[in-house]
N, C-alpha and C positions, 0 to 999 in steps of 0.2 A: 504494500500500500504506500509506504514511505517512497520506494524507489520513483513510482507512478508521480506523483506529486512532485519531484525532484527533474524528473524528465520534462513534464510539462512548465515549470518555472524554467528550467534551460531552454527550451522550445523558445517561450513565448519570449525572455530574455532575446535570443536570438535573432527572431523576426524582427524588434523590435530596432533593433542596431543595424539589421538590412534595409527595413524599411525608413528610415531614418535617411537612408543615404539614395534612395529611392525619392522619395519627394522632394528631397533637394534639388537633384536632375528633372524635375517634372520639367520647368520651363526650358523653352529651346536656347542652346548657347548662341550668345551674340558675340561676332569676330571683333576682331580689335579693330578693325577700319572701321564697324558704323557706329564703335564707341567714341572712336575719335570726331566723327562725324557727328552727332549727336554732342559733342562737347562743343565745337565750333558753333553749333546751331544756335546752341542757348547763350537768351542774352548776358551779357557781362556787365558786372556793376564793380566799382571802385571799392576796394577794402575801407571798413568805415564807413563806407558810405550808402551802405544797403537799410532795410526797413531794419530796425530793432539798435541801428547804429549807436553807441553809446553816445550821445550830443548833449547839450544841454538845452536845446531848443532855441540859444539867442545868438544868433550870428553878430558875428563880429569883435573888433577889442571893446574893452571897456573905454566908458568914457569917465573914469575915476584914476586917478594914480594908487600906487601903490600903499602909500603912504597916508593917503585919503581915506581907502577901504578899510588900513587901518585902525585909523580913529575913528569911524563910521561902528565896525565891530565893537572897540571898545565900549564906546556910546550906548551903544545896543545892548552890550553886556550888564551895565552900570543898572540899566534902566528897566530890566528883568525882560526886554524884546527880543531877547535872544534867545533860538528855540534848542535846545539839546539836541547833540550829533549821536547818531546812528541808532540801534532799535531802541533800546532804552528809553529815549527822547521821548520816543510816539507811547510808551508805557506809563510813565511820568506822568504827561500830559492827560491821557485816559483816565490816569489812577486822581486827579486834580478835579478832572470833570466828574467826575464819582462823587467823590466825598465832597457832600456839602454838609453843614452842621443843620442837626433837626429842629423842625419849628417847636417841638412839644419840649417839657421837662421830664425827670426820668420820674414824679409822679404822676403824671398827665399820664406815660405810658403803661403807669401800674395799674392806674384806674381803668387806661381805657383796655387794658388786659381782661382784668379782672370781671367789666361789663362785658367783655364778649364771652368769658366762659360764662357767665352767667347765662347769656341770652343763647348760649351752642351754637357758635360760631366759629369756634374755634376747631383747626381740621385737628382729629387726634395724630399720635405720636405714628410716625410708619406708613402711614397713608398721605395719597397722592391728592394735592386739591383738586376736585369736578369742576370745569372749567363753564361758567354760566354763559 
């Protein structure tokens, strides 16, 4: 019984590594001429300068000195305008927009706890709220 089992896992094994190399060849081989032809064909764009090109979108020099950008930064910095670099920045920023301080006191929140168990309003522990 063992042996039986052992045959057909090699079998299928087997097939599986022929047929493998089987659908690879399914499509017809293209010669090297109408590969090179086929490359000639298609249009050609500048390094850089295709769709996804890393640019900044504003052409051209600046119209600031070196030295100006400077003190422009600095400025910026001083003045809390300045937005933080790289992912962090956009977390900061989120985690800012988030937290606001609450209009109630933390007895306003006990009472208005405490009325809603009252009135069974409250979802119990474990369960998902039903969404009205």
């Amino acid at each position: 019984m063992k042996t039986k089992t052992v045959l057909t896992v090699v079998a299928s094994a087997a097939f599986a590594v022929f047929a493998q190399g089987a659908f690879a060849q399914a499509s017809a081989p293209v010669s090297r001429a109408d590969v090179k032809a086929e490359t000639k064909a298609a249009p050609k764009t500048p390094a850089g300068q295709g769709p996804g090109a890393m640019t900044s979108g504003k052409a051209g020099p600046s119209d600031l000195t070196r030295d100006e950008r400077k003190t422009q930064t600095k400025a910026d910095a001083k003045s809390g305008q300045l937005a933080p670099a790289g992912e962090a920045g956009a977390q900061k920023q989120e985690k800012a927009e988030k937290t606001t301080k609450s209009t109630m006191t933390k007895d306003e929140r006990k009472a208005q706890t405490k009325a809603d168990q009252k009135n069974k309003k409250m979802t119990p522990a474990g369960e998902a709220a039903t969404p009205k």
